[in-house]
C-alpha positions as YAML, in Angstrom:
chain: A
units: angstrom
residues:
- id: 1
  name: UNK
  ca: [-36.70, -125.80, 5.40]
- id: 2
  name: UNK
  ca: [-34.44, -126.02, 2.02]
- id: 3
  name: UNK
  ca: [-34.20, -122.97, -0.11]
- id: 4
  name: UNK
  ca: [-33.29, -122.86, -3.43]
- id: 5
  name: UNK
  ca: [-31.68, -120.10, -5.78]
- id: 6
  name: UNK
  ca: [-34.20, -119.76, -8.75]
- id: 7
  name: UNK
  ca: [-34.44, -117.70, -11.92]
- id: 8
  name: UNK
  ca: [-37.72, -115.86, -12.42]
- id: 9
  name: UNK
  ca: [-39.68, -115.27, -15.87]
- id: 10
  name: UNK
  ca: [-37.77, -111.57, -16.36]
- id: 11
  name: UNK
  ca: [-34.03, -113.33, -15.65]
- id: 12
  name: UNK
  ca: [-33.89, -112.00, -11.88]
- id: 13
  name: UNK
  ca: [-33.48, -114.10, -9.51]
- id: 14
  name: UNK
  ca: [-35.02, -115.31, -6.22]
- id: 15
  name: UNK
  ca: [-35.36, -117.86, -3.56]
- id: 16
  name: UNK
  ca: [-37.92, -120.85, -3.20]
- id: 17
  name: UNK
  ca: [-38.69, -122.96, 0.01]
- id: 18
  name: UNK
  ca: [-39.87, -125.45, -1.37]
- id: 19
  name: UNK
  ca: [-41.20, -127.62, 1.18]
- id: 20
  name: UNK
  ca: [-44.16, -124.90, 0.76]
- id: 21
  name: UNK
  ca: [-43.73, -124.50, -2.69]
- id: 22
  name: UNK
  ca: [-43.36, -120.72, -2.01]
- id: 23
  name: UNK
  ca: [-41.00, -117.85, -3.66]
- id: 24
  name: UNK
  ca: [-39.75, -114.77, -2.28]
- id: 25
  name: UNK
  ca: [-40.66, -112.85, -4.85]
- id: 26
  name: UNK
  ca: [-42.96, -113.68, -8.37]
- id: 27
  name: UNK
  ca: [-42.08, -116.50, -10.61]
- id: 28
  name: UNK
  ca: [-43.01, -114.61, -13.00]
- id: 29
  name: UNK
  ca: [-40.50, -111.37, -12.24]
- id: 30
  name: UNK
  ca: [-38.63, -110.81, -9.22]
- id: 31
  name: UNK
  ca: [-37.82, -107.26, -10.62]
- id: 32
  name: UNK
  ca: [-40.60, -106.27, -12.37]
- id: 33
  name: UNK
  ca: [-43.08, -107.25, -9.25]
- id: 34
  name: UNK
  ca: [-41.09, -105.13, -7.07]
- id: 35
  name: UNK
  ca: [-41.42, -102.42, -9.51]
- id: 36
  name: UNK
  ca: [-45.02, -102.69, -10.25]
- id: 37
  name: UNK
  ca: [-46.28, -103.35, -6.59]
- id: 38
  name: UNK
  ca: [-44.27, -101.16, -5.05]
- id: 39
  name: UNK
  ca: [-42.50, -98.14, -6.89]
- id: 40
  name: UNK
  ca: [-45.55, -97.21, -9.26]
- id: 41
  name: UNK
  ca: [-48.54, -98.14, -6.91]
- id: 42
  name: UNK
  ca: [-46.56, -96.87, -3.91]
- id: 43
  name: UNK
  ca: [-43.10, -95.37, -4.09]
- id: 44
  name: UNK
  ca: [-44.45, -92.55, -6.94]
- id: 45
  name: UNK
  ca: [-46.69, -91.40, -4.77]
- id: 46
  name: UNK
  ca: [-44.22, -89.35, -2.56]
- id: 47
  name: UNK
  ca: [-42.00, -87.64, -5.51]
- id: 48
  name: UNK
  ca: [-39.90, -84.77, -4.36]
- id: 49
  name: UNK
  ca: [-39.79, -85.50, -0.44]
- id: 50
  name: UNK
  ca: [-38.89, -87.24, 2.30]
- id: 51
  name: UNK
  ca: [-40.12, -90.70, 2.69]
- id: 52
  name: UNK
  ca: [-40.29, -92.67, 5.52]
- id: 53
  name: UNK
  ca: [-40.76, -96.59, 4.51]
- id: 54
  name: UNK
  ca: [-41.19, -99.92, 6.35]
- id: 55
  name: UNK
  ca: [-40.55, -102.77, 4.90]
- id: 56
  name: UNK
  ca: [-42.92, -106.12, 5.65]
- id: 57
  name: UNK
  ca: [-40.53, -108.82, 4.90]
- id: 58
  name: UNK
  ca: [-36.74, -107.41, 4.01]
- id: 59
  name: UNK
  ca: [-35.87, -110.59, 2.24]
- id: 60
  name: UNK
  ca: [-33.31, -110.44, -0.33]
- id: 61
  name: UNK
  ca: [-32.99, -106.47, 0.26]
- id: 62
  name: UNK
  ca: [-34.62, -106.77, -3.77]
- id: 63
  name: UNK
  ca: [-37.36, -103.91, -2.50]
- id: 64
  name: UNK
  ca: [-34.78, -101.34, -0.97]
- id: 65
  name: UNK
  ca: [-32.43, -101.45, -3.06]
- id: 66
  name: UNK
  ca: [-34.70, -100.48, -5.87]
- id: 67
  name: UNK
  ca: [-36.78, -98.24, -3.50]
- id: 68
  name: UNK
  ca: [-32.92, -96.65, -3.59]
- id: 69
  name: UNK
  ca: [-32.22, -96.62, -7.01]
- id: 70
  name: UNK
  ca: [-35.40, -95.09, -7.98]
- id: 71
  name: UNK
  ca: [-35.31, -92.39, -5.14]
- id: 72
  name: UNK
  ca: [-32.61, -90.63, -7.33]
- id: 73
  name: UNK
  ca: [-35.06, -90.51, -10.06]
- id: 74
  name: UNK
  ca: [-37.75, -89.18, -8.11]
- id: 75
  name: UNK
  ca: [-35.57, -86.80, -5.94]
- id: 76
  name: UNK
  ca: [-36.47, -88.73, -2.54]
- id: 77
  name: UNK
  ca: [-34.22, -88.92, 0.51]
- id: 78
  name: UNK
  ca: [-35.54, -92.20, 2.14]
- id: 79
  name: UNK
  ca: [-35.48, -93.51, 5.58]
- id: 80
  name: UNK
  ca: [-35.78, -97.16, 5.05]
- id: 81
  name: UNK
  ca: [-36.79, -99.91, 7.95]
- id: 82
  name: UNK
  ca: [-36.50, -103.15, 6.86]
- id: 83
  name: UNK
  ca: [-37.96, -105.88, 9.29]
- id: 84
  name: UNK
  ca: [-37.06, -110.02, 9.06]
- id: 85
  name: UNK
  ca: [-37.48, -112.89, 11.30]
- id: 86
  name: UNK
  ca: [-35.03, -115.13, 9.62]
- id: 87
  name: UNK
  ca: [-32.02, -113.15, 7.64]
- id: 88
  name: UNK
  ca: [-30.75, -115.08, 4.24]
- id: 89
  name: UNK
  ca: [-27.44, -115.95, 4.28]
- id: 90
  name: UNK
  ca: [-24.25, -114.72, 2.96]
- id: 91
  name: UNK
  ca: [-24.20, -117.08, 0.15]
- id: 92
  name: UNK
  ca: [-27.29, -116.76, -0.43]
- id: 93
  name: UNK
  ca: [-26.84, -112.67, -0.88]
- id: 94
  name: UNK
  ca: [-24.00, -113.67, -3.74]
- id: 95
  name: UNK
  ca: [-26.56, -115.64, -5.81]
- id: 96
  name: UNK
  ca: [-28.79, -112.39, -6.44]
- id: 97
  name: UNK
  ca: [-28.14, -111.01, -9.45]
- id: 98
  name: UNK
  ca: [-30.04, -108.19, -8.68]
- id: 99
  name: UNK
  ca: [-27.26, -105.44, -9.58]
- id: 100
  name: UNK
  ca: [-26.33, -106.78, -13.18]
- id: 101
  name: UNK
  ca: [-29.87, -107.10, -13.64]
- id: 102
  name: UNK
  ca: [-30.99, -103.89, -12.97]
- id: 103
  name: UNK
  ca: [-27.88, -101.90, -14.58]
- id: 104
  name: UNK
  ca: [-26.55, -101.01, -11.35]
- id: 105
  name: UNK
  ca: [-23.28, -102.06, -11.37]
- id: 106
  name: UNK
  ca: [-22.03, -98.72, -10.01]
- id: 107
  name: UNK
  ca: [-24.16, -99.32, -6.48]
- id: 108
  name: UNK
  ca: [-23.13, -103.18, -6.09]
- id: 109
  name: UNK
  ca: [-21.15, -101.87, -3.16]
- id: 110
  name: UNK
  ca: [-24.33, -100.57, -2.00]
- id: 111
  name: UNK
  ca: [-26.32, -103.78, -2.26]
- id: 112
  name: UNK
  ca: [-23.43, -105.69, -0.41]
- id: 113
  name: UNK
  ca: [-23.40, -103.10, 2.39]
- id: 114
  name: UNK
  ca: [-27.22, -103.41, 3.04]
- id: 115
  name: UNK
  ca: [-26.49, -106.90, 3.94]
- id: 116
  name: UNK
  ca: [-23.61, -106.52, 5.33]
- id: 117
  name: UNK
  ca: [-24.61, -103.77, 7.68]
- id: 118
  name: UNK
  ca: [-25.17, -104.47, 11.56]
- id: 119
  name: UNK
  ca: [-28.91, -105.48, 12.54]
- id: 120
  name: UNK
  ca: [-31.00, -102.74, 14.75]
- id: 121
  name: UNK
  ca: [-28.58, -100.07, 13.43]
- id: 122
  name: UNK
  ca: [-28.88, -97.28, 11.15]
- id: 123
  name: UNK
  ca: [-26.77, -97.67, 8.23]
- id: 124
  name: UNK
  ca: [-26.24, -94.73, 5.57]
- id: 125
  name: UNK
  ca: [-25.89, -96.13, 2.43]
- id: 126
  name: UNK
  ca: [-25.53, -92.51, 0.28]
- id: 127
  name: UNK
  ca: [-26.54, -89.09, 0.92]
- id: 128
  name: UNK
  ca: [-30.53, -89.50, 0.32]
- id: 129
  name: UNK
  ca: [-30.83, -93.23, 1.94]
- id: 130
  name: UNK
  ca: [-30.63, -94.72, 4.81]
- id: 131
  name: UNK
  ca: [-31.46, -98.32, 6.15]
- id: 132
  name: UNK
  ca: [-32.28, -100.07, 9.70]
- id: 133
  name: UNK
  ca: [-32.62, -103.91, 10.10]
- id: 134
  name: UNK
  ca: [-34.67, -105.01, 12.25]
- id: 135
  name: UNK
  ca: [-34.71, -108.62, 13.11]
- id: 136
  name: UNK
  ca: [-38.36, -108.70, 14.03]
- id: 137
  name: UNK
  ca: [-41.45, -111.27, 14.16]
- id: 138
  name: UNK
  ca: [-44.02, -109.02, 12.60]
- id: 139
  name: UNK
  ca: [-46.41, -109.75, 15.60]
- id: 140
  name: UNK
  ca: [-43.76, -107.64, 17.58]
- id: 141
  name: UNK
  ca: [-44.29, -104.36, 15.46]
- id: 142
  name: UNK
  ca: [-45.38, -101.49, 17.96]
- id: 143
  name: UNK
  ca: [-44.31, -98.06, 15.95]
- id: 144
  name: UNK
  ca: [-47.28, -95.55, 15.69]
- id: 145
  name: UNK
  ca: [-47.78, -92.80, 13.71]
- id: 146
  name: UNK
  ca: [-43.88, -93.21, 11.89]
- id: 147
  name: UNK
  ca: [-44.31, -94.23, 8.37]
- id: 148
  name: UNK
  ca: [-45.77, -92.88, 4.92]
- id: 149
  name: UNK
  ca: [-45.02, -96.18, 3.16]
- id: 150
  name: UNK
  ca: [-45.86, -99.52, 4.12]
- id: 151
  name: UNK
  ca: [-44.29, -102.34, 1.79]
- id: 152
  name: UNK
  ca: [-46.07, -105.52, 2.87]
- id: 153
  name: UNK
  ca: [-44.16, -108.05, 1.30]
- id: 154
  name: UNK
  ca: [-44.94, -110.93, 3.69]
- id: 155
  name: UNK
  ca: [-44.92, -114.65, 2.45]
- id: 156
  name: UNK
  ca: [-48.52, -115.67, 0.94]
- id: 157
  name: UNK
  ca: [-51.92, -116.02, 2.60]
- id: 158
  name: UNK
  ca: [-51.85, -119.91, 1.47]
- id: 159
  name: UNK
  ca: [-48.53, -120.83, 3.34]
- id: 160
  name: UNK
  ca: [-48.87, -118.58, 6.17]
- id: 161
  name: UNK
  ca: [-52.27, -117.05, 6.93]
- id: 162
  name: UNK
  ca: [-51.43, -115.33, 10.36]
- id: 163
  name: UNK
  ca: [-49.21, -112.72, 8.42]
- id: 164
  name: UNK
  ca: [-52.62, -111.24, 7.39]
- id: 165
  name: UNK
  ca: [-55.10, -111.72, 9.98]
- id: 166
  name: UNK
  ca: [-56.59, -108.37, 11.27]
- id: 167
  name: UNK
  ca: [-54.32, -108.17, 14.71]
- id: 168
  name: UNK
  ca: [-51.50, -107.60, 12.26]
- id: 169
  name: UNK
  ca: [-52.98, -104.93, 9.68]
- id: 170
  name: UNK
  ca: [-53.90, -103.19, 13.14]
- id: 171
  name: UNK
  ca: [-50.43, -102.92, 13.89]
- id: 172
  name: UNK
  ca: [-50.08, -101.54, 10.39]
- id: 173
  name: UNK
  ca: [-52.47, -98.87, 10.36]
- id: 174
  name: UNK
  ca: [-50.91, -97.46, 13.50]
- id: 175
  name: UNK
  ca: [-47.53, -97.35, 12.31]
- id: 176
  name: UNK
  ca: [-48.52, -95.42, 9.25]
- id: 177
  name: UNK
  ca: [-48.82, -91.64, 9.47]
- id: 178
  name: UNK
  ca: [-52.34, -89.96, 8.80]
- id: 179
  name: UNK
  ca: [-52.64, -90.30, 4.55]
- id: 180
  name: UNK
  ca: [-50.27, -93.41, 4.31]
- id: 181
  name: UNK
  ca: [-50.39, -95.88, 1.99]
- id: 182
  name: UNK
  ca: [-49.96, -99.36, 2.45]
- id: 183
  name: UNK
  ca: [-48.89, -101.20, -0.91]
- id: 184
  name: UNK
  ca: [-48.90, -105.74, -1.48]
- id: 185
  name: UNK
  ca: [-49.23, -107.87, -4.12]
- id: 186
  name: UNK
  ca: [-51.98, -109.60, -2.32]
- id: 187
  name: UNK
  ca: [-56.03, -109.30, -3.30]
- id: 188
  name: UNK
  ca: [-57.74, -111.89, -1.51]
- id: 189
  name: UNK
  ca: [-60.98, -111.11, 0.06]
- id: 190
  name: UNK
  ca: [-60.17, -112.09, 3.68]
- id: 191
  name: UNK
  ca: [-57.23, -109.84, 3.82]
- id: 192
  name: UNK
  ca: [-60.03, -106.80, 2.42]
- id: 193
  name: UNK
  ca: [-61.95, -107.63, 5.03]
- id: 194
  name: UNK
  ca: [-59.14, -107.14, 7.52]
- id: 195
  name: UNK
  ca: [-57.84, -104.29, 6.02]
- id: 196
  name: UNK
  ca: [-61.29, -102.23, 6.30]
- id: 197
  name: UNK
  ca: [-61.69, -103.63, 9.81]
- id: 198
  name: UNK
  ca: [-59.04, -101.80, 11.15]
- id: 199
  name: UNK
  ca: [-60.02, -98.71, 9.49]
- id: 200
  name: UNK
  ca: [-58.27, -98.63, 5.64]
- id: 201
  name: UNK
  ca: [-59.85, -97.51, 2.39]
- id: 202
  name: UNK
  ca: [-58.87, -100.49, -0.32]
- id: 203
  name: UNK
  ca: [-58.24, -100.13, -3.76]
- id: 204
  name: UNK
  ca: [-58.10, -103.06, -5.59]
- id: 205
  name: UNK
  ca: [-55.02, -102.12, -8.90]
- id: 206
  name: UNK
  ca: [-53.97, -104.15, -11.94]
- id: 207
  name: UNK
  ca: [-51.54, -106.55, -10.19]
- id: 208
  name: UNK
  ca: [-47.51, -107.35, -11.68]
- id: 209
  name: UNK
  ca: [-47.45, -109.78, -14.48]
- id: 210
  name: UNK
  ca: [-48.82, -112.75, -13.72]
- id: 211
  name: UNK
  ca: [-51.21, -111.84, -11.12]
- id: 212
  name: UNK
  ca: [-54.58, -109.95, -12.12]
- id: 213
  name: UNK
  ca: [-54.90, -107.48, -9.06]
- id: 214
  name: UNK
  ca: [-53.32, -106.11, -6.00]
- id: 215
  name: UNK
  ca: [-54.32, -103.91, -3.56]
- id: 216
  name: UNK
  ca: [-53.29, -100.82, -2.23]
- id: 217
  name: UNK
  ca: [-54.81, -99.53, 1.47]
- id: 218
  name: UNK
  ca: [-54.90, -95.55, 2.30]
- id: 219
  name: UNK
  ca: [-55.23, -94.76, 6.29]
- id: 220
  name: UNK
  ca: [-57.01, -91.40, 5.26]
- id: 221
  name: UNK
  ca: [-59.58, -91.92, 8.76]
- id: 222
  name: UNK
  ca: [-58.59, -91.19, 12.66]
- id: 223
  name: UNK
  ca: [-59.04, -94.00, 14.36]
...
């Protein structure tokens, strides 16, 4: 499928497919989604301690390298796994303009190496952060019991509806520790439903600019 380098709303940018007419991130903010979805309504959650995150849909890297930046603030020491089916490219990687856009000019060698690192290794980016690849279908997820975080940044419900069917949440709720939190930009009612069906509590949140709601789902039950 062809991808595309576009500029979002806040300047950042990301990537469009467009046969689907699908983004990696929001039109309307690259940056501030990933801020809004998932360092207030999920990231702030865990200040002062170690987190243990997994990433739904590494993309771009946008999410952890963020997640990293703001761990300083929050005096975090992060262990990061990112999974992706299909990798962007090198030149793809260049096009971000993630670093000059968030003021991070002093990390860019830090962005660069969480692309460049190996796949299904653990690569430690600074003292506080680490990151593993994994190049992963989602339907191939079997941790349990590992993570306090869950970012589920998978493409939409409308392009690709098996990313959210309940078989896959189920996978989600077991790799979560007991009190997790799973954090998306998504608030459709079929992916509720799901969500509750394999045993979450849903809050529905005040979603990133240009999207009303999100939701945010607590596995605070045994099941």
């Amino acid at each position: 499928m062809k991808r595309e380098i576009i500029q979002t709303l806040d300047g950042s940018t990301t990537i469009h497919i467009a046969e689907w007419d699908e983004c990696y991130h929001s039109k309307h903010g690259a940056i501030q989604e990933a801020q809004h979805v998932f360092i207030k309504n999920g990231l702030s959650l865990f200040q002062n301690q170690k987190v243990t995150i997994l990433e739904i849909g590494f993309g771009t890297g946008l999410n952890a390298f963020i997640t990293l930046l703001e761990a300083k603030k929050m005096q975090q020491t992060i262990d990061y796994v990112g999974v992706e089916a299909y990798p962007i490219s090198a030149d793809e990687v260049l096009k971000m303009n993630y670093v000059t856009e968030l003021d991070a000019t002093q990390e860019s060698a830090i962005f660069d190496k969480m692309h460049e690192g190996n796949w299904e290794e653990k690569i430690v980016l600074n003292d506080d952060f680490s990151l593993t690849k994994r190049k992963q279908f989602f339907e191939e997820i079997n941790d349990e019991n590992k993570f306090d975080l869950i970012y589920f940044d998978a493409f939409g419900y409308r392009v690709q509806p098996e990313l959210w069917s309940t078989a896959i949440f189920e996978k989600m709720f077991k790799a979560l520790k007991q009190n997790g939190v799973l954090v998306t930009y998504a608030a459709r009612g079929v992916v509720k439903r799901s969500m509750i069906e394999v045993g979450f509590t849903v809050e529905k949140l005040a979603g990133p600019p240009g999207k009303r709601e999100m939701f945010r789902a607590l596995k605070n039950q045994l099941k």
